[in-house]
C-alpha positions as CSV (number, residue, x, y, z in Angstrom):
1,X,-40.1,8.1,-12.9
2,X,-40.5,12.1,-12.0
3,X,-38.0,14.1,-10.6
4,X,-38.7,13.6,-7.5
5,X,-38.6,9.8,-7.6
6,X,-35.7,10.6,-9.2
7,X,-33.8,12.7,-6.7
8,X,-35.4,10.3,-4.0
9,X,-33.5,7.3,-6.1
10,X,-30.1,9.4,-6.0
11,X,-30.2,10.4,-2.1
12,X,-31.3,6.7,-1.1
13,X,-28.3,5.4,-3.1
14,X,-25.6,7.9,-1.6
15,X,-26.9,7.0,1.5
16,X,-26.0,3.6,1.3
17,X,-30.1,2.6,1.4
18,X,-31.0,1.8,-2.1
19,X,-32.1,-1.9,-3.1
20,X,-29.9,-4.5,-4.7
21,X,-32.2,-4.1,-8.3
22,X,-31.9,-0.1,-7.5
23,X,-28.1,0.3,-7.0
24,X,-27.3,-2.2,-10.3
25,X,-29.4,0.2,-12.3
26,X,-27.4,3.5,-11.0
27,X,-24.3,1.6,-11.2
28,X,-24.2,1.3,-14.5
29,X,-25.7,4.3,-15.4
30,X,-22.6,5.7,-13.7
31,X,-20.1,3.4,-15.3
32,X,-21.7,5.2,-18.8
33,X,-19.9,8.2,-17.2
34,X,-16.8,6.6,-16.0
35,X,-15.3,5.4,-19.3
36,X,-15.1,8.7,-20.7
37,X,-12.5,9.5,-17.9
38,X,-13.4,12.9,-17.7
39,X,-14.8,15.0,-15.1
40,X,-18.6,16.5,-15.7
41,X,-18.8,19.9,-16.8
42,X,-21.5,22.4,-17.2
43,X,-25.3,21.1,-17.0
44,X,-26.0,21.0,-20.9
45,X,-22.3,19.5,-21.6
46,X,-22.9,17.1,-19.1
47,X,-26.9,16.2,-20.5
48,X,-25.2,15.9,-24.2
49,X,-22.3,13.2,-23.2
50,X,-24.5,11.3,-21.0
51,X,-27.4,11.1,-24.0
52,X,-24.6,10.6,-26.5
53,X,-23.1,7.8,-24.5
54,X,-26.8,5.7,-23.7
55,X,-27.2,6.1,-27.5
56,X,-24.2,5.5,-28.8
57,X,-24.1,2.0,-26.4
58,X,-27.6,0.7,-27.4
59,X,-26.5,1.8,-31.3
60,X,-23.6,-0.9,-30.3
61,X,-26.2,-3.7,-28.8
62,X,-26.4,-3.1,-25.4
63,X,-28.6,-5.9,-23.8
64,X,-31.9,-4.9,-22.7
65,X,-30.9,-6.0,-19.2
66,X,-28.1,-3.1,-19.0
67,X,-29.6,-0.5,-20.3
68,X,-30.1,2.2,-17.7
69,X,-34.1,2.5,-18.1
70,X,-34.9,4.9,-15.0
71,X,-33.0,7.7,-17.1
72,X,-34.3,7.5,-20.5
73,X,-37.7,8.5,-19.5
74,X,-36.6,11.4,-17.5
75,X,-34.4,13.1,-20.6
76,X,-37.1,12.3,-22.7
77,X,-40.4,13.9,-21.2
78,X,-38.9,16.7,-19.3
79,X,-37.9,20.2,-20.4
80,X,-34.4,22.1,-20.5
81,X,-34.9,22.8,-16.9
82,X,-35.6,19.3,-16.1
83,X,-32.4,18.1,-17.7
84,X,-30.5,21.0,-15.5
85,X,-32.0,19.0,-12.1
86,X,-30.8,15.3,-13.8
87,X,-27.5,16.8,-14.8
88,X,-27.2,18.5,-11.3
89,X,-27.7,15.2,-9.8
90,X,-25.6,13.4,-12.1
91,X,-22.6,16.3,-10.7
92,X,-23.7,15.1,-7.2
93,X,-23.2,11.4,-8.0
94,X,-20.0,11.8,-9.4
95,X,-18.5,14.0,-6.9
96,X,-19.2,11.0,-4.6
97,X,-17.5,8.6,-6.6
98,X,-14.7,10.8,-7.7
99,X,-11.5,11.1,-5.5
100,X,-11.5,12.9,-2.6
101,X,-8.9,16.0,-2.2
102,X,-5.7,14.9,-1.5
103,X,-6.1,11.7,-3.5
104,X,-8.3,9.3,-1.4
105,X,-11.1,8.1,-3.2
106,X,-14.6,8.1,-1.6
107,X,-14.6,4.3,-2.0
108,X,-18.4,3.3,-3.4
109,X,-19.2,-0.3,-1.2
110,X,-15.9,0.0,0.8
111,X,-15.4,-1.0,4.4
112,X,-14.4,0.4,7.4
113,X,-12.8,-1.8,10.0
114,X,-11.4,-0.2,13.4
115,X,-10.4,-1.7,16.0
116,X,-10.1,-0.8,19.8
117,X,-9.2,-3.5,21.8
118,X,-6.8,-6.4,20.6
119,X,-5.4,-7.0,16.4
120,X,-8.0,-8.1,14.4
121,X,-7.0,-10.4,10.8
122,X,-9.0,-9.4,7.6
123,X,-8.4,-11.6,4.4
124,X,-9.1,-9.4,1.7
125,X,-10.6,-10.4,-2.0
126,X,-7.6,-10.9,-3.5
127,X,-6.2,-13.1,-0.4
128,X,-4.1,-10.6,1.1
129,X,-3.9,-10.5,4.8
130,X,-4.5,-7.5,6.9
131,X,-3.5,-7.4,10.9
132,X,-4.9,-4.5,12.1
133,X,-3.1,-3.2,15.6
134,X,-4.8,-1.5,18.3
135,X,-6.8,1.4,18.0
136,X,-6.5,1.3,13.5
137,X,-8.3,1.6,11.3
138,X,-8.8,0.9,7.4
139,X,-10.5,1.5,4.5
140,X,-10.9,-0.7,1.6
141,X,-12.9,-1.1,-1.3
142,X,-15.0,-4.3,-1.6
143,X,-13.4,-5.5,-4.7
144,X,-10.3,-3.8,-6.2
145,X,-9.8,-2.2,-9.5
146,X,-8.1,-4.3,-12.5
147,X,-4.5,-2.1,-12.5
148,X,-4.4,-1.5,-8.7
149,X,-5.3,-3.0,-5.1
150,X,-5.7,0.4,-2.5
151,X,-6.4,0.6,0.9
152,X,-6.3,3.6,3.3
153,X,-4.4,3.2,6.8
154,X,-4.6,5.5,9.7
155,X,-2.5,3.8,12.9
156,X,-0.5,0.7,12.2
157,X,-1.5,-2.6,10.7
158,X,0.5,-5.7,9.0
159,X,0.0,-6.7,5.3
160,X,0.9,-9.9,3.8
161,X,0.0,-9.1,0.7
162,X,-0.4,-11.5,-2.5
163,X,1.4,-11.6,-5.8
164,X,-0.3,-10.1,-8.6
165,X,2.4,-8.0,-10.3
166,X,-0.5,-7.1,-13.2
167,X,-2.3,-4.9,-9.9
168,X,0.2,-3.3,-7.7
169,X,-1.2,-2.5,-4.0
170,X,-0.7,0.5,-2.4
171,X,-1.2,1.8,0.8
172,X,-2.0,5.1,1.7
173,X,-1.0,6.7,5.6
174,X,-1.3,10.6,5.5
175,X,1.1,12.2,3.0
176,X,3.0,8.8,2.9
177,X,2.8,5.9,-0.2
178,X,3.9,2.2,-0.1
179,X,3.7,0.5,-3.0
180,X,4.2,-3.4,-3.1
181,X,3.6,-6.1,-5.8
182,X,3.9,-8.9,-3.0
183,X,5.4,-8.8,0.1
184,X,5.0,-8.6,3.9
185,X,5.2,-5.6,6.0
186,X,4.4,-3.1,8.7
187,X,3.2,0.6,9.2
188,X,2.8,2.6,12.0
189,X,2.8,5.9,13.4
190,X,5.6,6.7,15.1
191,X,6.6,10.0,17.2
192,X,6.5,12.4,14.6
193,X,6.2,10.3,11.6
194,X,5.5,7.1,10.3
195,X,7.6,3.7,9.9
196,X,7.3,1.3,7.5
197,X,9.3,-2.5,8.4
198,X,9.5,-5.3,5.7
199,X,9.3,-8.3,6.3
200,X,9.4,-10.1,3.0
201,X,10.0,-9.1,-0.6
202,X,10.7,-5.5,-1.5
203,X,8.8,-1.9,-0.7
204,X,8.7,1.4,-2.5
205,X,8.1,3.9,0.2
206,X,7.5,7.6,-1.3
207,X,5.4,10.7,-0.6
208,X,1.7,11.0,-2.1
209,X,1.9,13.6,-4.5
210,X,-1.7,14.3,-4.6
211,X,-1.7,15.6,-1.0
212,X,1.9,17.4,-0.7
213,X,3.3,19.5,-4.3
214,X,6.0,18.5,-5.7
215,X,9.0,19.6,-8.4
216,X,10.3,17.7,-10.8
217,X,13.6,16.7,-9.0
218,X,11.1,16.0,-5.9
219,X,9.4,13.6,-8.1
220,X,12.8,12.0,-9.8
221,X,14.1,11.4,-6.4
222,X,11.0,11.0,-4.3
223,X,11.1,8.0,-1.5
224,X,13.1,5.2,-0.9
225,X,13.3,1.1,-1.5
226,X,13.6,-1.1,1.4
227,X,14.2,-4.9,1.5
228,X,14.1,-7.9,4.5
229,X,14.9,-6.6,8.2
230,X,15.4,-2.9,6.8
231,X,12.7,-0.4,8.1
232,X,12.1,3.3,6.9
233,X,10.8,6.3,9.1
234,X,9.2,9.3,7.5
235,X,9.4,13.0,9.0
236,X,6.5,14.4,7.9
237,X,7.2,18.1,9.1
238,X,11.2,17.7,7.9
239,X,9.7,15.5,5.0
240,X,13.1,13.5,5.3
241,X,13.4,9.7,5.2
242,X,15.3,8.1,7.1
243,X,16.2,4.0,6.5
244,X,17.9,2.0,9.1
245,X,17.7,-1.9,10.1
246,X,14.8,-3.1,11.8
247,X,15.0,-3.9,16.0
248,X,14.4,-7.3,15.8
249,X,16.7,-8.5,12.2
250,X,15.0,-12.0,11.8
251,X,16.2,-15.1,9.1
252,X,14.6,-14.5,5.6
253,X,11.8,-17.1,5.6
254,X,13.2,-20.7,5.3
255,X,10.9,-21.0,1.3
256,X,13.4,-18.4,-0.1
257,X,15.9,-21.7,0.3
258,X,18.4,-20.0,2.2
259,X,18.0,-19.9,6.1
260,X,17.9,-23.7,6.3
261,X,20.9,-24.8,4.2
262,X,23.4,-22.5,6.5
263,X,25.2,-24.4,9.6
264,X,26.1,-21.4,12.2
265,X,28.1,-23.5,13.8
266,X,32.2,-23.1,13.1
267,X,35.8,-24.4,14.3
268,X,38.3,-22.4,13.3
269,X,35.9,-20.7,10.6
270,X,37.7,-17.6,8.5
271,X,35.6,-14.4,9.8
272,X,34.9,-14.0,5.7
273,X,32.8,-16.9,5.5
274,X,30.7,-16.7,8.8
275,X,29.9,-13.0,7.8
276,X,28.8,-14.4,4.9
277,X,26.8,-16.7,6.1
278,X,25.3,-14.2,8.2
279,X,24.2,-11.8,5.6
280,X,22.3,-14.2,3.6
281,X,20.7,-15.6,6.3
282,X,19.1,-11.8,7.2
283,X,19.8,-10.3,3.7
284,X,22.1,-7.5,5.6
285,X,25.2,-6.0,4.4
286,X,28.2,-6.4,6.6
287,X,31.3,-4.4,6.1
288,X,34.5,-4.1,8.1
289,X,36.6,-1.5,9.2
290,X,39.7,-3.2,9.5
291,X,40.1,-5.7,6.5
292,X,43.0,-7.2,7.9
293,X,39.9,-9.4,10.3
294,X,38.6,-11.2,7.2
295,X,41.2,-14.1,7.8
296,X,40.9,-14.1,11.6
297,X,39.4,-17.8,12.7
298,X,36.2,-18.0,14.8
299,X,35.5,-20.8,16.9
300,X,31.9,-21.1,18.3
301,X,27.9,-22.0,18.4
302,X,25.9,-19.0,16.6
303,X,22.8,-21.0,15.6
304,X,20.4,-19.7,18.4
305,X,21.3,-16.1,19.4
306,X,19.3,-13.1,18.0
307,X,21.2,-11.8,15.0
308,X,22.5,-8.8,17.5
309,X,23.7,-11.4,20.1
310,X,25.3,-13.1,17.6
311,X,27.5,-10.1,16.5
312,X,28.3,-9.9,20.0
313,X,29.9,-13.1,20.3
314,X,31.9,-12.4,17.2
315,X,33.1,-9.3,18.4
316,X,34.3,-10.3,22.0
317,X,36.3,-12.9,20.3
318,X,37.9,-10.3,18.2
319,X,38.0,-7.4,20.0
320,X,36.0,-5.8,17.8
321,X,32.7,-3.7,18.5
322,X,29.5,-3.0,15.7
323,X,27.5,-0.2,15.0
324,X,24.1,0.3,12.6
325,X,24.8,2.8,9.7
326,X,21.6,3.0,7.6
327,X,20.5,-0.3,6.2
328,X,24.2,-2.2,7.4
329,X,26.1,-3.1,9.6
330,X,29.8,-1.6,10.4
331,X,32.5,-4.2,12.5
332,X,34.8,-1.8,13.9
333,X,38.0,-2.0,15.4
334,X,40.2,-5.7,16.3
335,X,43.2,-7.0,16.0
336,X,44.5,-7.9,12.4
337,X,45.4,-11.6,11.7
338,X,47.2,-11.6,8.3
């Protein structure tokens, strides 16, 4: 192989064009490179490691079938200056498999879905699911590293994500972060920032550090957890979060073993015990007010109104009214019955 094959090899493969046979052969040539973990430097340092490595590895038994072949030949039989051209388009290579500024990869074999007309569902390798919304879209790589699953979101999209707490998966939506080990949730844009919604199982929620500097107190106290039914909005000119419930509080899902063994319907029922039936049921805090209500009896059918209707109810009876502050709920007001 000349240099010109040579370059010709390199451009097809960052192009996307190169054969099957062709783009195993560059890959691991480039994976020779990766597990030294550092960036390439100038031409001659970068001719030495690479040579070192190949020799080193076949020193160590490499098959015959993984040796990178196309390259021996071309550090062999050229001169100094030909070794500047390989190691120029090594730097090339790399660049394109390095991470972008601001901390998105260029993902080597990823896919693009986006979507214009109506949610489409994408079942990813590791068995997540992926609803992307209306006018999305998402990058992800064809198979995901061994320590971490990442995918890049711009617009909104829904993620049921599997359980692999060995390979957290993280999501990436401009300058925000959310980090799961197995849960379901939603992102979106929303005006001025971006909201993220759980649905099941726990969220870390924090700014990407690679795109926006931060101090060392920034970093300690960076982001925000969020569980069932509580949602988070970040401000991304304010760079404020700001948690609160979700609109639409649903039951945690009846496999978590609690939704299904509570009966919401009650005779004479101390307030205590249907508030805490209520807050296991949506994994919501409720607190009151007026702690003289806690022994004040409730009479009445709450097993199919919306959680908010439901609070309704309760507070008519009572004379009581309810307001959202942050992630729970406040009962104001009433009538004490001790």
């Amino acid at each position: 192989m000349d240099k010109k094959a040579f370059h010709s090899l390199l451009k097809r493969y960052l192009d996307g064009k190169c054969t099957e046979e062709e783009k195993s052969i560059i890959d691991r040539w480039y994976d020779l490179l990766d597990d030294d973990a550092q960036a390439p430097g100038d031409e001659s340092e970068l001719e030495d490691r690479l040579w070192n490595r190949i020799r080193g590895e076949m020193k160590a038994g490499m098959p015959e079938s993984q040796r990178p072949k196309p390259l021996l030949p071309v550090i062999l039989r050229y001169s100094a200056a030909a070794a500047i051209v390989v190691a120029l388009s090594i730097s090339v290579l790399w660049e394109a498999r390095r991470p972008a500024p601001g901390g998105k990869p260029r993902l080597q074999s990823a896919e693009t879905i986006h979507t214009d007309v109506q949610p489409r569902t994408i079942v990813l390798e590791d068995g997540t699911r992926m609803t992307i919304k209306d006018g999305s879209k998402v990058d992800f790589p064809e198979h995901f590293g061994k320590n971490k699953r990442e995918v890049y979101l711009d617009g909104e999209a829904f993620f049921d994500v599997k359980k692999d707490p060995a390979r957290p998966f993280f999501v990436y939506n401009n300058n925000l972060v959310t980090e799961v080990l197995g849960t379901s949730f939603n992102i979106k844009a929303v005006r001025n920032g971006i909201e993220v919604a759980v649905r099941t199982g726990k969220v870390a929620v924090y700014e990407n550090g690679n795109k926006i500097p931060l101090s060392d107190r920034e970093k300690l106290e960076n982001g925000v957890i969020i569980t069932p039914n509580q949602k988070v909005t970040y401000y991304a000119e304010t760079r404020h979060f700001v948690t609160s419930i979700i609109d639409v509080p649903l039951p945690v899902p009846p496999s978590a073993g609690i939704a299904d063994s509570v009966n919401f319907v009650y005779d004479d029922t101390p307030l205590s015990h249907v508030l805490t039936s209520i807050e296991k049921v949506y994994d919501i805090e409720i607190v009151l007010e007026n702690e003289g209500l806690r022994s004040c009896p409730f009479t009445g059918d709450l097993t199919k109104p919306s959680l908010y209707n439901k609070l309704e109810f309760i507070c008519q009876a009572l004379g009581a009214s309810y307001e959202i502050k942050g992630t729970k709920i406040l009962l104001k007001g009433g009538k004490s019955c001790n």
